[in-house]
C-alpha positions as CSV (number, residue, x, y, z in Angstrom):
1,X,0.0,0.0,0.0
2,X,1.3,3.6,-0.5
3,X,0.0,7.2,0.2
4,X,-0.2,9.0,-3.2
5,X,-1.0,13.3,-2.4
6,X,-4.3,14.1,-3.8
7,X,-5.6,17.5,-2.6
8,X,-5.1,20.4,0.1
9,X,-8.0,21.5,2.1
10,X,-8.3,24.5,4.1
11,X,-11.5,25.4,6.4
12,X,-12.3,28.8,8.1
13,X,-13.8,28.2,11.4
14,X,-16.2,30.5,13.0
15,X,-16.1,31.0,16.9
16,X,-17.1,27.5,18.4
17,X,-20.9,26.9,19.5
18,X,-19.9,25.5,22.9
19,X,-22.3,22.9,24.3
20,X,-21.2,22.1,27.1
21,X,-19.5,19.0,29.1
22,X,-21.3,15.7,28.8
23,X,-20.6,12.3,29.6
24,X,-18.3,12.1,27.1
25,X,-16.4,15.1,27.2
26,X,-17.0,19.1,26.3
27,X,-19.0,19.8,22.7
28,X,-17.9,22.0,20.5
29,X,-19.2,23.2,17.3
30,X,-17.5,24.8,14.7
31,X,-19.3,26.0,11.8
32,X,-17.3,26.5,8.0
33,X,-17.4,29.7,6.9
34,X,-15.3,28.9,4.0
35,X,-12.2,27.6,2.7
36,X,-10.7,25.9,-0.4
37,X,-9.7,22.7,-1.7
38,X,-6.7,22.2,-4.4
39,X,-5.7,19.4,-6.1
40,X,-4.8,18.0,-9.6
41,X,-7.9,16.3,-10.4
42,X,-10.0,18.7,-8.0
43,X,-10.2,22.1,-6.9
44,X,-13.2,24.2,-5.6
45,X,-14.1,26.2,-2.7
46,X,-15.8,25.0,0.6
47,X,-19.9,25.9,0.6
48,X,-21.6,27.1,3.5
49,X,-22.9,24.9,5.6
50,X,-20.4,22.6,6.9
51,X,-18.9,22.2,10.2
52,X,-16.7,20.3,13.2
53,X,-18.9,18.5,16.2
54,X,-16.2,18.3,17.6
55,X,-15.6,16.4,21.3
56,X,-12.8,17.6,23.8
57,X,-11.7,14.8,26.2
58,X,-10.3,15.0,29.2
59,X,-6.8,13.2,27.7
60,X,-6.2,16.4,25.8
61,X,-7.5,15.1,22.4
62,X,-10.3,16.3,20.2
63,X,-12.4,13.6,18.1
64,X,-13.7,15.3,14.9
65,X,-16.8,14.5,13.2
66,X,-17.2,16.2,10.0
67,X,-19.2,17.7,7.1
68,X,-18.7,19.6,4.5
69,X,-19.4,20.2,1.1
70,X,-17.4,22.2,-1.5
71,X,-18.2,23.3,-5.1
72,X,-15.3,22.0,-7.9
73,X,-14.2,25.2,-10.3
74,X,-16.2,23.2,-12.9
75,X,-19.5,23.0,-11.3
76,X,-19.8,19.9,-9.2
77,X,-20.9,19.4,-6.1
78,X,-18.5,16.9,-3.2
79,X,-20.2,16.3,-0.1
80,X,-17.0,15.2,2.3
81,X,-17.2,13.4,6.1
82,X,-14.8,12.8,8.2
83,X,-13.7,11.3,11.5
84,X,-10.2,12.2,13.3
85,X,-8.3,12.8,16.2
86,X,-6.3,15.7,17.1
87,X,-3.9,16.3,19.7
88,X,-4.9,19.6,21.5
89,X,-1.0,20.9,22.1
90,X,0.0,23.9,23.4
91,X,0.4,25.6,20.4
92,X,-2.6,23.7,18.9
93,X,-4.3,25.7,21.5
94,X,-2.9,28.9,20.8
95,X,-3.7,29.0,17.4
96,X,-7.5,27.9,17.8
97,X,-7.9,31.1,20.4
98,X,-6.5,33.6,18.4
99,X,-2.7,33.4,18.4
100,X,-0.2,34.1,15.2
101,X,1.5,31.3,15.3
102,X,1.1,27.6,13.4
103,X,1.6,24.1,14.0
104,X,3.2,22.0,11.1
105,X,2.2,19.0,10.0
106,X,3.6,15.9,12.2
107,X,3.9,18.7,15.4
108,X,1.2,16.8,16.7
109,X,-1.2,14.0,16.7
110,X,-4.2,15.3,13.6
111,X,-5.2,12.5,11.7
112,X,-8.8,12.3,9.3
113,X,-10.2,9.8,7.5
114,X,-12.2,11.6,4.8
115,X,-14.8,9.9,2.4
116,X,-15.8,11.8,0.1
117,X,-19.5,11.8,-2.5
118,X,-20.4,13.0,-5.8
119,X,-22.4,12.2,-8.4
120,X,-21.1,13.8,-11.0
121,X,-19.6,11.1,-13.3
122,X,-16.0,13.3,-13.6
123,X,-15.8,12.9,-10.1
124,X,-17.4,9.3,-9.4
125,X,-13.7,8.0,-9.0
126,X,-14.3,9.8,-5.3
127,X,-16.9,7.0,-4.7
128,X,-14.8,4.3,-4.7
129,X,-11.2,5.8,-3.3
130,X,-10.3,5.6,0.6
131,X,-8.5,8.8,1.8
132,X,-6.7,9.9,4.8
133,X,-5.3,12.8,5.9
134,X,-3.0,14.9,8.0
135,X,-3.9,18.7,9.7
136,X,-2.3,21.4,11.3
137,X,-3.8,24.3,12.5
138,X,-3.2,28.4,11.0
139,X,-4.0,31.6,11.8
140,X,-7.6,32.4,12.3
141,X,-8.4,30.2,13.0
142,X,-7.9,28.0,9.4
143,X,-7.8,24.5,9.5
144,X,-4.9,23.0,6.7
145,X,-5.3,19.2,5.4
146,X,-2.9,17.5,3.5
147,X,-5.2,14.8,1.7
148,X,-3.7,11.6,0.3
149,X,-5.3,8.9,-1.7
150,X,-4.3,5.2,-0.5
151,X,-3.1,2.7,-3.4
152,X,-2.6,-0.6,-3.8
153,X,0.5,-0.4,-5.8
């Protein structure tokens, strides 16, 4: 198996919806309020709409859950869900709340599984392609994915 790069994702977050601790931890949600997606065989811009449910544990990691949708440049529609852990650093931290600094990919624990639908046939290949990504967090705060498409060979 091998990790070939398929797309960049970026996703402007609006101030979290905070619902509050629960059994399971504290509830966050964090609506899209745009973003873009890049890629060789996709690009498009992120539609309103989407957004992060996200869950805060007490073990300093947030579980994602996920959906979006984003327009292509050529007038398709991808709907994209996702589940993934991220490791609420220090500097995570700071640049969720408003700080100018980043983290870089592989400074911390941000792992997504996307899966991704269209059906449009130019993008049907989506349909049948696992992905998995890797995030950091920017300015903003902007979420960054690095998107990769797993292979057999």
């Amino acid at each position: 198996m091998k990790l070939i790069p398929e797309f960049s994702y970026t996703a402007e977050l609006a101030e979290p919806q905070v619902v509050g601790p629960g059994p399971y931890g504290v509830r966050q949600v964090l609506p899209v309020t745009g973003g873009t997606v890049k890629g060789d065989r996709l690009s498009g811009t992120a539609a309103i709409g989407g957004g992060d449910w996200l869950l805060a544990g007490d073990d300093g990691f947030g579980r994602l859950d996920v959906r979006a949708q984003f327009n292509t440049d050529d007038g398709a529609v991808i709907y994209m869900s996702y589940q993934g852990l991220v490791e609420v650093t220090e500097a995570a931290a700071a640049a969720l709340t408003g700080a100018d600094s980043s983290t870089n990919f592989g400074d911390h624990y941000f792992v997504t599984t996307p899966r991704l639908e269209c059906g449009d046939a130019r993008y049907g290949w989506v349909n049948q392609t696992i992905f998995v990504g890797q995030g950091r967090v920017t300015p903003g705060p902007v979420i960054e994915f690095q998107v990769f498409r797993v292979a057999l060979q």
